[in-house]
C-alpha positions as CSV (number, residue, x, y, z in Angstrom):
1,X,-132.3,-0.9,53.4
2,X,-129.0,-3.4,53.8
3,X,-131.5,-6.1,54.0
4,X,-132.8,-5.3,50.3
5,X,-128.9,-4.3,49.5
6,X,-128.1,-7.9,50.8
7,X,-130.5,-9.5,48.7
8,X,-129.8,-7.9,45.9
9,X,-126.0,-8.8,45.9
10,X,-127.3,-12.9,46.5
11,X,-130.0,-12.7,43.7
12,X,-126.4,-11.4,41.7
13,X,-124.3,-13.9,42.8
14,X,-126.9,-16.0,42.1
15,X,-127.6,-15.3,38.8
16,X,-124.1,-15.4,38.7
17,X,-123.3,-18.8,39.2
18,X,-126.8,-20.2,37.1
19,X,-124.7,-18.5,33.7
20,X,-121.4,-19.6,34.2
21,X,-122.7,-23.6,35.0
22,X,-125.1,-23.1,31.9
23,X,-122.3,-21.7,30.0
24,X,-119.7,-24.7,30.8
25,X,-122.8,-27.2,30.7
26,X,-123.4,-26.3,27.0
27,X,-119.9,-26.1,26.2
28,X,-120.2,-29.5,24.0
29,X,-124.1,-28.5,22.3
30,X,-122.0,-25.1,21.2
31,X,-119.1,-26.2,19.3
32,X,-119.4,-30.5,19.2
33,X,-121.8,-33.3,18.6
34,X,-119.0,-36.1,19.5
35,X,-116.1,-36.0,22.2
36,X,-112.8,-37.8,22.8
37,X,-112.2,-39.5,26.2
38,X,-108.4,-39.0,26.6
39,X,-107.1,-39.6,30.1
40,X,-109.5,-39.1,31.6
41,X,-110.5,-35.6,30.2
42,X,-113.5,-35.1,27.5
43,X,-111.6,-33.5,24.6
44,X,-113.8,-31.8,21.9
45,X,-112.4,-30.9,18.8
46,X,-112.7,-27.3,16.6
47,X,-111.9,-27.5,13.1
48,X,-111.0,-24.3,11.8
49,X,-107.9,-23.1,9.0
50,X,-105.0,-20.9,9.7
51,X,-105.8,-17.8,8.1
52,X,-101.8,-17.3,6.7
53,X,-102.3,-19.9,4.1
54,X,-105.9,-21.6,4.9
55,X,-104.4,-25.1,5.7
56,X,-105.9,-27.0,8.3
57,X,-106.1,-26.4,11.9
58,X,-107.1,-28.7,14.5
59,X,-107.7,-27.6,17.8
60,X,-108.8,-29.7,20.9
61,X,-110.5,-28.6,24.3
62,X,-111.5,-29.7,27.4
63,X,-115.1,-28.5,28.5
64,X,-113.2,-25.3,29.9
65,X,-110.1,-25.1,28.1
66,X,-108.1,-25.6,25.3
67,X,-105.9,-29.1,25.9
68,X,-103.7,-28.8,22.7
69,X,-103.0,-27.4,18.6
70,X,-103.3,-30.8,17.3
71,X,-102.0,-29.0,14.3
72,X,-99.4,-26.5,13.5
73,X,-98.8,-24.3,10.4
74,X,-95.4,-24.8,9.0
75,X,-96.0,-22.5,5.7
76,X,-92.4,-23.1,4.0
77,X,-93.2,-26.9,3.9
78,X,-95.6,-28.2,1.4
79,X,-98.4,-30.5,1.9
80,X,-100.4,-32.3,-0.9
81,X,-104.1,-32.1,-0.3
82,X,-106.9,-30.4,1.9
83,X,-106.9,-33.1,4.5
84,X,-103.2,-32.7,5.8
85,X,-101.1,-31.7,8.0
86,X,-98.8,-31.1,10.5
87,X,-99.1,-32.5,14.3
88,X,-97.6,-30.8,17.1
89,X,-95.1,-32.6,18.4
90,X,-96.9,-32.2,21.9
91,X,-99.0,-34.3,21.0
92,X,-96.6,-37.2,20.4
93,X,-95.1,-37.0,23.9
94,X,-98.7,-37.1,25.5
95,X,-100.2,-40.2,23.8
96,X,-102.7,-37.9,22.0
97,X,-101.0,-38.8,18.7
98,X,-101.1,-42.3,18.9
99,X,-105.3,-42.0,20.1
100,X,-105.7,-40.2,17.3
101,X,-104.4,-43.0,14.9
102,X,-106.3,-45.0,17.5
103,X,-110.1,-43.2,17.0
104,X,-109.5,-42.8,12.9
105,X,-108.8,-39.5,12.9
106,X,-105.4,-39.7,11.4
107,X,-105.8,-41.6,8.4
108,X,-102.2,-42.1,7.5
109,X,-98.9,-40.8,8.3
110,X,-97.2,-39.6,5.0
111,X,-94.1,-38.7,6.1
112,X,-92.0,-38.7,9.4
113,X,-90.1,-36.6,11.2
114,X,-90.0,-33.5,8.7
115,X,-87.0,-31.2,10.3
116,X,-88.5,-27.5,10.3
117,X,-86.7,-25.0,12.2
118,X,-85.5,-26.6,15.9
119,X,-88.7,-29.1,15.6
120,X,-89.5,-32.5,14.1
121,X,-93.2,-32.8,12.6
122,X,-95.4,-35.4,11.1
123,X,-97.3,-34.6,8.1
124,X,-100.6,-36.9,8.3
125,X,-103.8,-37.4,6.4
126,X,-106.7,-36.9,8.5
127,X,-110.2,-39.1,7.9
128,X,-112.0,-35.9,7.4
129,X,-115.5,-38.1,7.4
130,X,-114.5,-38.7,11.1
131,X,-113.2,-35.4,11.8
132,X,-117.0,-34.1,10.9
133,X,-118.5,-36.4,13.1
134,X,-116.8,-34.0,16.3
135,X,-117.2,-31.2,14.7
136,X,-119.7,-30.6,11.7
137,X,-120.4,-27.0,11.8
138,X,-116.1,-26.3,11.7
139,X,-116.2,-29.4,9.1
140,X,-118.8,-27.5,6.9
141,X,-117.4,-23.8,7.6
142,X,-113.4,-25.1,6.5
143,X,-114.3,-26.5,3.2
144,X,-116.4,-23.8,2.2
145,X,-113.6,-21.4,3.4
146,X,-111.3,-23.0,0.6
147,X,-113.8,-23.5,-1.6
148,X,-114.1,-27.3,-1.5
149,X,-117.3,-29.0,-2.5
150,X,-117.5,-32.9,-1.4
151,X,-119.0,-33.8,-4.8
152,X,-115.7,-32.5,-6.8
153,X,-113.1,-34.6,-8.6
154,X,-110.6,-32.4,-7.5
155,X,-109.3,-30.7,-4.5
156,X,-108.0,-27.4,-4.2
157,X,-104.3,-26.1,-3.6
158,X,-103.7,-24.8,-0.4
């Protein structure tokens, strides 16, 4: 009887340990087609909107975690179009920033250095074309969230 009580808590561990390597394993099919190599670390990126206002938000992971809000909602300022935003300033002091700029992501900074409570924040432009190419399904779930259609003149106000 503690022999089959014994194997039964292996198989468990078992089983166990198969899930949560499958789980991190297919951490990049689930959310990402394209990573980032960034010291080191394989970032993947999740495009999503913050649900205040539906402005962008960018978020980046490592295959177990999240590494950093490459965006951040600052609602009182205003931004211009679909495509911009707000970068953490975290993201400055790391390097990430300047990668970004690097890789294509960030299209253009628009303006530096925007004062907003205690912080200082860069609105950018983000190459959304790139953007899809890590993450399509977050790409294609954001615009149709704010009702943007790629074949329209104009853009929406967020």
């Amino acid at each position: 009887m503690l022999f089959i009580i014994g194997l039964i808590f292996i198989l468990l561990v078992f089983f166990y340990f198969v899930c949560v390597i499958s789980s991190r394993c297919s951490r990049k099919e689930e959310l990402h087609i394209k990573s980032l190599n960034f010291n080191d670390e394989e970032l993947y990126f999740e495009i999503n909107s913050y649900s205040y206002n539906n402005r962008l938000a960018i978020l980046c992971y490592t295959q177990d975690d999240l590494f950093s809000n490459i965006t951040i909602n600052l609602p009182d300022e205003s931004i211009n179009s679909y495509d911009e935003g707000f970068i953490d300033p975290i993201n400055k002091d790391c390097g990430l920033y300047q990668e970004l700029i690097n890789c294509g992501i960030i299209k253009e900074v628009i303006k530096e250095n925007v004062q907003y409570n205690m912080g200082k924040y860069d609105l950018v432009k983000f190459n959304m074309n790139v953007l899809k190419e890590y993450d399509p399904k977050g790409y294609e779930n954001y615009l149709s969230l704010i009702g943007y259609e790629e074949d329209m003149s104009f853009k929406p106000s967020i």
